[in-house]
C-alpha positions in Angstrom: 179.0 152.2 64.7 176.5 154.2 66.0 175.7 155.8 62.2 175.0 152.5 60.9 172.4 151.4 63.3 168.6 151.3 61.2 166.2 153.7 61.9 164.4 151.3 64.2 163.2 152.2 67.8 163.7 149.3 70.1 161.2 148.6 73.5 162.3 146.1 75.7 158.5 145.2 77.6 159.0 145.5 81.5 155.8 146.8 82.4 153.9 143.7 83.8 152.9 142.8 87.5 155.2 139.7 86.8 152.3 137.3 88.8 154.0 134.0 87.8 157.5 135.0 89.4 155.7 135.9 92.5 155.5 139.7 91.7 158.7 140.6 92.2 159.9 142.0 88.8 161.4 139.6 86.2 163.3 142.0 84.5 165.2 142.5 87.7 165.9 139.2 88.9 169.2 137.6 88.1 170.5 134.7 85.9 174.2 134.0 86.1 174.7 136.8 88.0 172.8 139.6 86.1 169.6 141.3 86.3 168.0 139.1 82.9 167.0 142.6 81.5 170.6 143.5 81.4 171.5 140.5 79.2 168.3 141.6 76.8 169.7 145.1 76.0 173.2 143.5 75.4 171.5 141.5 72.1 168.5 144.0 71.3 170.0 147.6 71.5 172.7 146.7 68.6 170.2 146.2 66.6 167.8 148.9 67.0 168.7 152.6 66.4 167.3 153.9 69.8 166.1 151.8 72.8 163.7 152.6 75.0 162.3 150.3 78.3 158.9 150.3 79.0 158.3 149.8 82.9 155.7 150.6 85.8 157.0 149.8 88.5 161.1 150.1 89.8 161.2 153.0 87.0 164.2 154.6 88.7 166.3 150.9 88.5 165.6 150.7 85.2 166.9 154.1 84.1 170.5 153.4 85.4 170.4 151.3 82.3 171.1 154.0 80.2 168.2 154.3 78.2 164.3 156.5 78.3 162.0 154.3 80.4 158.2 154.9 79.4 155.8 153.4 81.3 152.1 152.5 80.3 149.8 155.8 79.2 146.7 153.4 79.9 146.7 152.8 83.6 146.0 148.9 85.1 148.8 147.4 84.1 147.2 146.2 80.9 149.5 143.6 79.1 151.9 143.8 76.2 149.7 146.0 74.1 149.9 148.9 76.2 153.7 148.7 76.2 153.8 148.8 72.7 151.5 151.2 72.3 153.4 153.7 74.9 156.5 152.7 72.7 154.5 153.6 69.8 153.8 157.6 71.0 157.4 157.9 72.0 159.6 156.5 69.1 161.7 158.5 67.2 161.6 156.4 64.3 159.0 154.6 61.7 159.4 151.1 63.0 159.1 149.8 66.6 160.8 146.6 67.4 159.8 144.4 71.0 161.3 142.0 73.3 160.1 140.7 76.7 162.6 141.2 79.7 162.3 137.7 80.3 163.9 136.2 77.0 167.8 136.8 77.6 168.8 134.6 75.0 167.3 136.6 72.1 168.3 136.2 68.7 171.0 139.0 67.6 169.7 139.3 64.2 165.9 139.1 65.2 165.1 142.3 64.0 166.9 142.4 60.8 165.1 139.2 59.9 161.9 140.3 60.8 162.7 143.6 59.3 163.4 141.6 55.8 160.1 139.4 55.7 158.3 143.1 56.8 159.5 144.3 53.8 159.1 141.5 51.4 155.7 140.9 52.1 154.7 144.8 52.6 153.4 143.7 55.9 152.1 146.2 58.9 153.6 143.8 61.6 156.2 141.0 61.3 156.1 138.3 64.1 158.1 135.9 65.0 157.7 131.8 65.5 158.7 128.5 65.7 157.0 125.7 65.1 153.4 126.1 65.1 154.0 128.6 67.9 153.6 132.2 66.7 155.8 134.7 69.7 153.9 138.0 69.2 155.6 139.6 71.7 159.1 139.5 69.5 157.3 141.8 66.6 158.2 144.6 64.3 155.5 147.1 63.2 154.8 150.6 61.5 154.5 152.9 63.8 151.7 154.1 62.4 149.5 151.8 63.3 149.1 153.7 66.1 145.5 155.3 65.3 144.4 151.4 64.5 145.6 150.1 68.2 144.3 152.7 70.3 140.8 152.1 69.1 141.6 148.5 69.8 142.8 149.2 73.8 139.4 151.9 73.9 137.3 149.3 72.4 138.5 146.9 75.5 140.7 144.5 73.6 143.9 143.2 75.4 144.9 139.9 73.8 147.7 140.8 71.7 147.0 138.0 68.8 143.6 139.5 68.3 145.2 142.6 67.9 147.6 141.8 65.3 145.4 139.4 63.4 143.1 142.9 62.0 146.3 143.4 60.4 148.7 142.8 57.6 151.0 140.3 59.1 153.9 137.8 57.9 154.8 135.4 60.4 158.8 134.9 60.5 160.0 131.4 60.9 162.8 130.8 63.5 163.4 127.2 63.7 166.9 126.9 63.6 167.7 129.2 66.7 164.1 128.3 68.7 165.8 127.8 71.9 166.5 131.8 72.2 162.8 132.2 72.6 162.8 130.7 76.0 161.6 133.4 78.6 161.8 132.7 82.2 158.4 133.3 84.0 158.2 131.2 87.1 160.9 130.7 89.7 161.1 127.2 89.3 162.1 128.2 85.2 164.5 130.6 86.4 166.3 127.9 89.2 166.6 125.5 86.0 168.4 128.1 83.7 170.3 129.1 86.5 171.5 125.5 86.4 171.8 125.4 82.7 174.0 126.7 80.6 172.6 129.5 78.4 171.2 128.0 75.0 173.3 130.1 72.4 
């Protein structure tokens, strides 16, 4: 029900040159049969209270989604950060949840649980990992952190663990479902899930 959804804005991160898969987009190319965006919004959008897709390129693809696509405010196609911080200026609500494109397994409680250890541990940005392996694109954060990363982006900084490390983090431990992190960057990786039967 559409009243019971948290007041979480979603971004699903679409907005890179996508080098690895050849630069064709990854968000568009298909695994068992569906553009591998389409099978993110299917587990992320439930969970958030409005969705947006951040994209630069193929906006008009994206949009017959259904949902707002913002691309990048800082120009140069400059990583992650600049798709959350575009997500960041356009939420409609005080916490911004992120997935990649290229991670169609995703866990379906992924934000509630990072919501949780958020606000347990009074943290500014809750990240997901497994193992030793910290995944800082699959985060939750304040949106009003705002101010703090657009000094980081003007002051040149791209590297997304940098970022969040100048702030009040609690890393979230997903070990028993770490097989829905895989994202699919290569073509090679997207030929052997294609083969594969999907993890969950």
């Amino acid at each position: 029900m559409s009243d019971s959804k948290p007041a979480i804005t979603g971004v699903v991160l679409a907005g890179g040159l996508s080098r690895r898969m050849g630069g064709v987009d990854k968000g568009l190319r298909t695994l068992h049969g569906r553009p591998m965006v389409a099978a993110v919004i299917e587990r992320f959008a439930p969970q958030v209270g409005e969705l947006l897709i951040n994209a630069n390129q193929n906006i008009e693809v994206y949009a017959q989604f259904g949902y707002r696509v913002i691309p990048d405010v800082i120009g140069g196609f400059a990583g992650p950060l600049a798709g959350l911080h575009a997500a960041l200026s356009a939420a409609a609500h005080p916490l911004v949840a992120t997935t990649p494109c290229d991670s169609p397994f995703l866990p379906a409680d992924v934000v509630a649980r990072l919501h949780a250890a958020m606000s347990a541990n009074n943290a500014q940005l809750a990240v997901a990992k497994t193992g030793e392996q910290a995944h800082p694109v699959f985060c939750l954060c304040r949106r009003d952190i705002l101010p703090h990363l657009e000094k980081f982006l003007a002051d040149g900084g791209r590297k997304i663990d940098l970022w969040y490390a100048t702030l009040r983090v609690v890393e979230v431990n997903f070990d028993d479902v770490a097989d829905a992190f895989s994202n699919i960057n290569s073509p090679q990786e997207l030929a052997a899930f294609e083969k594969a039967p999907p993890p969950l």
